[in-house]
C-alpha positions as CSV (number, residue, x, y, z in Angstrom):
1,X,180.2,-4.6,-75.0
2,X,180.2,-4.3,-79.0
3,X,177.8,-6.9,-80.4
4,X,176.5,-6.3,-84.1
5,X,172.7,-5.4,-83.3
6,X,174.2,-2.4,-81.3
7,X,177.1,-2.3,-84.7
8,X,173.8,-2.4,-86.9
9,X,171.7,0.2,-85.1
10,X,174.8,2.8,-85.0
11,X,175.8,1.9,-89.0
12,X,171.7,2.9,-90.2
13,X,172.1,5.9,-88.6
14,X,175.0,6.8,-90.5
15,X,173.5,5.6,-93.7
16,X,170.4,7.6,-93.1
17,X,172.6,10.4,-92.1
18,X,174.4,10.3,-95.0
19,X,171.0,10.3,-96.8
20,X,169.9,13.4,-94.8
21,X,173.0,15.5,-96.0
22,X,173.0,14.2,-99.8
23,X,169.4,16.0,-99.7
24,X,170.6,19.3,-97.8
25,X,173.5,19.5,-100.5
26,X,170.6,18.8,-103.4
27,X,168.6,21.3,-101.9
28,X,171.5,23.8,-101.6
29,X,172.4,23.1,-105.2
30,X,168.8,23.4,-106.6
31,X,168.4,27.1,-105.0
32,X,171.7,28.6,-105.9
33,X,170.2,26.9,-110.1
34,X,166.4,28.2,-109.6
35,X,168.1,31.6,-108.6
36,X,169.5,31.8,-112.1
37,X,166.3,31.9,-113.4
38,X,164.4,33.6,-110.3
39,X,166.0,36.4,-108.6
40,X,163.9,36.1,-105.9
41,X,164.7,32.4,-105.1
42,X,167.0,33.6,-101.6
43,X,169.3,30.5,-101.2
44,X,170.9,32.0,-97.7
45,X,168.8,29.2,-95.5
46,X,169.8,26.4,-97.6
47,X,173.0,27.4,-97.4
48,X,173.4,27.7,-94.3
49,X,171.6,24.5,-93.5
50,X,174.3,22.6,-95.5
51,X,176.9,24.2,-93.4
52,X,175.1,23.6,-90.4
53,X,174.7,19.5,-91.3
54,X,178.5,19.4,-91.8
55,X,178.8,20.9,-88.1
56,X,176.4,17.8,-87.4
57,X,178.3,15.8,-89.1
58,X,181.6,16.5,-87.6
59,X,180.2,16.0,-84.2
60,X,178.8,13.0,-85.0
61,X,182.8,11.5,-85.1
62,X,183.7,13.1,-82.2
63,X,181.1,10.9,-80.5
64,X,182.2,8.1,-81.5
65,X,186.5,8.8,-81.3
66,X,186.2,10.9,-78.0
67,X,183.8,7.8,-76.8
68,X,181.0,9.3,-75.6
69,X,182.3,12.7,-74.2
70,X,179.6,14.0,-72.2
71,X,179.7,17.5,-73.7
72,X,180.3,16.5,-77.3
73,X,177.1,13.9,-78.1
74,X,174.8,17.1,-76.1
75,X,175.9,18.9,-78.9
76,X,175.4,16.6,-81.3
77,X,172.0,16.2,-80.1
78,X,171.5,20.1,-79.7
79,X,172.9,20.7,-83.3
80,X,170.2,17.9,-84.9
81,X,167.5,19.8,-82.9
82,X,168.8,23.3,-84.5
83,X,169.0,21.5,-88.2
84,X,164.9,20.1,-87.5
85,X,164.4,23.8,-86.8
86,X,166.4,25.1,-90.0
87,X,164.2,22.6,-92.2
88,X,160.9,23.1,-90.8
89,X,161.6,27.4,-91.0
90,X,162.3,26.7,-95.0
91,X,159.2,24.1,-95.5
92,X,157.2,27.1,-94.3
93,X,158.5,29.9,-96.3
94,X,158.0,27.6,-99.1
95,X,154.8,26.5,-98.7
96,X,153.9,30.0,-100.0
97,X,150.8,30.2,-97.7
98,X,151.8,33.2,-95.8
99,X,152.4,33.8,-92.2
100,X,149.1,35.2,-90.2
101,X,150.1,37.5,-87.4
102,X,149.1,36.9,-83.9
103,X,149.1,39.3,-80.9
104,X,152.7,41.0,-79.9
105,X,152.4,39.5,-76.6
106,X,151.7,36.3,-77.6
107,X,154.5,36.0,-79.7
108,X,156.6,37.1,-77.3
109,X,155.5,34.5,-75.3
110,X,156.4,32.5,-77.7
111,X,159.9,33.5,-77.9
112,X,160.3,33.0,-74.2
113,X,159.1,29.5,-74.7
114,X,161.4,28.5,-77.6
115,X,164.1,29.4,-75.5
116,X,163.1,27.6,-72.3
117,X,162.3,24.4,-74.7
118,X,165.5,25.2,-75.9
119,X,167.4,24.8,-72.4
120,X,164.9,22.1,-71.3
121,X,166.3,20.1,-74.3
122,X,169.6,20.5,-73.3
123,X,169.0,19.5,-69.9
124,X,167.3,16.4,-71.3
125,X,170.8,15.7,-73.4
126,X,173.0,16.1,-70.3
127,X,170.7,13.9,-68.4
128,X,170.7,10.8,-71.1
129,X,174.7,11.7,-72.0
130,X,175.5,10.8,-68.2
131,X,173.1,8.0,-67.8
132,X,171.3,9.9,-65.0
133,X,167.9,9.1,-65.6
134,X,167.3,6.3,-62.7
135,X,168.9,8.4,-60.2
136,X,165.4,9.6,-59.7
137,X,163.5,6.4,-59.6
138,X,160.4,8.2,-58.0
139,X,157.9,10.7,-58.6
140,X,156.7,13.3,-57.7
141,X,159.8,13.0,-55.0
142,X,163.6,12.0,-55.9
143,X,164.7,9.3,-53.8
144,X,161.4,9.7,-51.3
145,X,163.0,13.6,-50.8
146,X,161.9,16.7,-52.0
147,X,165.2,18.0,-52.3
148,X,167.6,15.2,-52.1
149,X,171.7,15.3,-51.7
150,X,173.3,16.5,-55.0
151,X,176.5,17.7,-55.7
152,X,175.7,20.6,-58.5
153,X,179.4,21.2,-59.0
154,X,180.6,17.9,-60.8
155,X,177.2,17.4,-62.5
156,X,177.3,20.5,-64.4
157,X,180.7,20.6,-64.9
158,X,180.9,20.7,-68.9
159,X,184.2,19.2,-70.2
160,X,184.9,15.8,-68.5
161,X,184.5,12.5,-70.0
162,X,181.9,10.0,-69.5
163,X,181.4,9.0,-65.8
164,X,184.2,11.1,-64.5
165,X,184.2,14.2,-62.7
166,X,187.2,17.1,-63.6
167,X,190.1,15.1,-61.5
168,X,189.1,11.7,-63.3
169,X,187.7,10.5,-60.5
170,X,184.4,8.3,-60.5
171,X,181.4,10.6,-60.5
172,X,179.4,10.3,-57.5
173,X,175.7,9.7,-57.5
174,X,174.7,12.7,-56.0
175,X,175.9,14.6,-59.4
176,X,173.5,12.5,-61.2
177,X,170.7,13.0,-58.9
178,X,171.7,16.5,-59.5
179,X,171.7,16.3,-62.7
180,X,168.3,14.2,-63.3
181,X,166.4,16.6,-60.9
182,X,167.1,19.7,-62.3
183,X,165.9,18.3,-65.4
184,X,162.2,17.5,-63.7
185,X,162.1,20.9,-62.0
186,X,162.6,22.2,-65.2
187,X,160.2,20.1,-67.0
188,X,157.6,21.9,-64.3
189,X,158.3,25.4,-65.9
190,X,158.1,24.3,-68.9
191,X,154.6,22.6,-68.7
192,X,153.1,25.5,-67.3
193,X,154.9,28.1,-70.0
194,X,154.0,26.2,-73.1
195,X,150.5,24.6,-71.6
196,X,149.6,28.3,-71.0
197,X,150.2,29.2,-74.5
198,X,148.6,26.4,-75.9
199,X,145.9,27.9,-73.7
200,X,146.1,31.0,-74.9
201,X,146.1,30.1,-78.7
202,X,143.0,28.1,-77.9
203,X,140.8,30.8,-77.1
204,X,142.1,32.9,-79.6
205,X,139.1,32.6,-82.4
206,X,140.9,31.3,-85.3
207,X,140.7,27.8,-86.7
208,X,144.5,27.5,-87.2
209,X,145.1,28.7,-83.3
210,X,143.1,25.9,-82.1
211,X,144.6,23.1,-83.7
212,X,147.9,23.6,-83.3
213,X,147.2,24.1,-79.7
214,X,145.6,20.8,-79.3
215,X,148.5,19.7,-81.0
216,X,150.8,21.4,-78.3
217,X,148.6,20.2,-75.5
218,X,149.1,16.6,-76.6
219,X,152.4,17.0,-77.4
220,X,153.0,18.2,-73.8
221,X,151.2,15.4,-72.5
222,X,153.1,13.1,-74.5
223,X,156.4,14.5,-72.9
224,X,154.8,13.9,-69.3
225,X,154.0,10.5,-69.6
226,X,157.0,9.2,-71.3
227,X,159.2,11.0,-68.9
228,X,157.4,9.0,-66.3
229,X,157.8,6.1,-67.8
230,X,161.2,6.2,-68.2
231,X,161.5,6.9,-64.0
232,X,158.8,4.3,-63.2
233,X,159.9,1.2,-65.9
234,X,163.1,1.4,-65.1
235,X,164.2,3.3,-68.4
236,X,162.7,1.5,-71.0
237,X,163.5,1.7,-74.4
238,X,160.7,2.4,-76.3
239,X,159.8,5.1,-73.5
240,X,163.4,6.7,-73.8
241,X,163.0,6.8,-77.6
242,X,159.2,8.4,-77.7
243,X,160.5,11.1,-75.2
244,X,163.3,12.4,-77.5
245,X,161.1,12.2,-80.7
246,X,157.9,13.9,-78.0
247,X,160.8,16.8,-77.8
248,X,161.6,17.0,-81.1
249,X,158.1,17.5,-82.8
250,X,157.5,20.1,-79.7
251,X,160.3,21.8,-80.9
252,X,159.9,21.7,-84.4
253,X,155.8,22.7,-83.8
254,X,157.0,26.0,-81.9
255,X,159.2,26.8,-85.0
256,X,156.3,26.2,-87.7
257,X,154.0,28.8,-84.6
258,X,156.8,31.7,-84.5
């Protein structure tokens, strides 16, 4: 139902929104007028960040008149990951410190993280866009099975609307368990992948290395025990929120590494 707390909490987040783009288009503006007077101001990331926030932007309505569409608020969700990593890339190059190389292997490591943390993201979106996060309402095991009855066709099916499957039928609770579990056997590759890098940076011997694996180590840990809670509290809130935001500054710190 519409009540005005839920009316409230969906009109800040435009307003804040709206604040967000205001300062991509200053920022835009403010490179293309510093260029005049510094040729080697580059404004290409700006501008492609304000480009990139109107794509936000316009899926941001399409969540709201294609109510809900599965498909469409992932994206959205995807596309404000991608704009975190677009601002956090320029907030380095102008911070003027200078990048300090690490070992070729490591940084492809790296790489292969960023796109699995990429994917697991997405999983995440598709899970919460199709309310399928107490289909699993145990752990380590889903439903007390290891491999529980899931129909992997109509969960993964992209373009249906909310709580449908591609005939408009009702979708059935094995597609969420689908859906939810490949999520979790995800989240297992990815805790080992990015845990062994943080690894890895921490016994590299630099001062930098270590802290920002610490920081990656209790990010990760952050992600595990939110996820949790939102499978063992019965989705709460406050867990559901800390797990996107535990996402998003995992994300953003594997941007600031590569």
């Amino acid at each position: 139902p519409v009540t005005h707390s839920k009316a409230w909490i969906e009109m800040v987040h435009r307003y804040l929104a709206t604040g967000v783009g205001v300062l991509i288009l200053l920022l835009a503006s403010l490179s293309w007028w510093q260029r005049r007077h510094h040729p080697a101001i580059r404004p290409g990331w700006p501008t492609f960040t304000l480009v990139w926030v109107c794509l936000q932007g316009a899926f941001g309505a399409l969540t709201v008149t294609m109510k809900l569409f599965p498909a469409i608020v992932t994206l959205h969700l995807m596309f404000g990951i991608g704009l975190l990593a677009l601002l956090m890339a320029q907030a380095v190059r102008y911070d003027g410190a200078g990048a300090r190389p690490l070992p070729a292997r490591l940084r492809q490591g790296l790489w292969v993280g960023f796109v699995l943390l990429w994917l697991q993201i997405a999983l995440g979106g598709w899970v919460s866009t199709n309310y399928a996060v107490l289909a699993c309402n145990t752990f380590p095991q889903c439903q007390n099975s290891w491999w529980p009855l899931m129909d992997f066709s109509n969960g993964f099916t992209i373009w249906r609307p909310l709580g449908l499957n591609a005939v408009g039928e009702a979708l059935s609770f094995e597609a969420l368990t689908a859906i939810h579990y490949v999520h979790r056997l995800s989240a297992y590759v990815i805790f080992i992948a990015i845990g062994g890098l943080a690894w890895r940076l921490l016994s590299l011997s630099l001062s930098h290395t270590k802290h920002i694996a610490k920081v990656l180590g209790a990010l990760l840990l952050l992600q595990l025990l939110t996820g949790l809670s939102n499978v063992v509290l019965d989705w709460p809130l406050f867990a559901a929120v800390l797990h996107t935001g535990g996402a998003a500054a995992l994300f953003t710190t594997m941007v600031w590494l590569l």
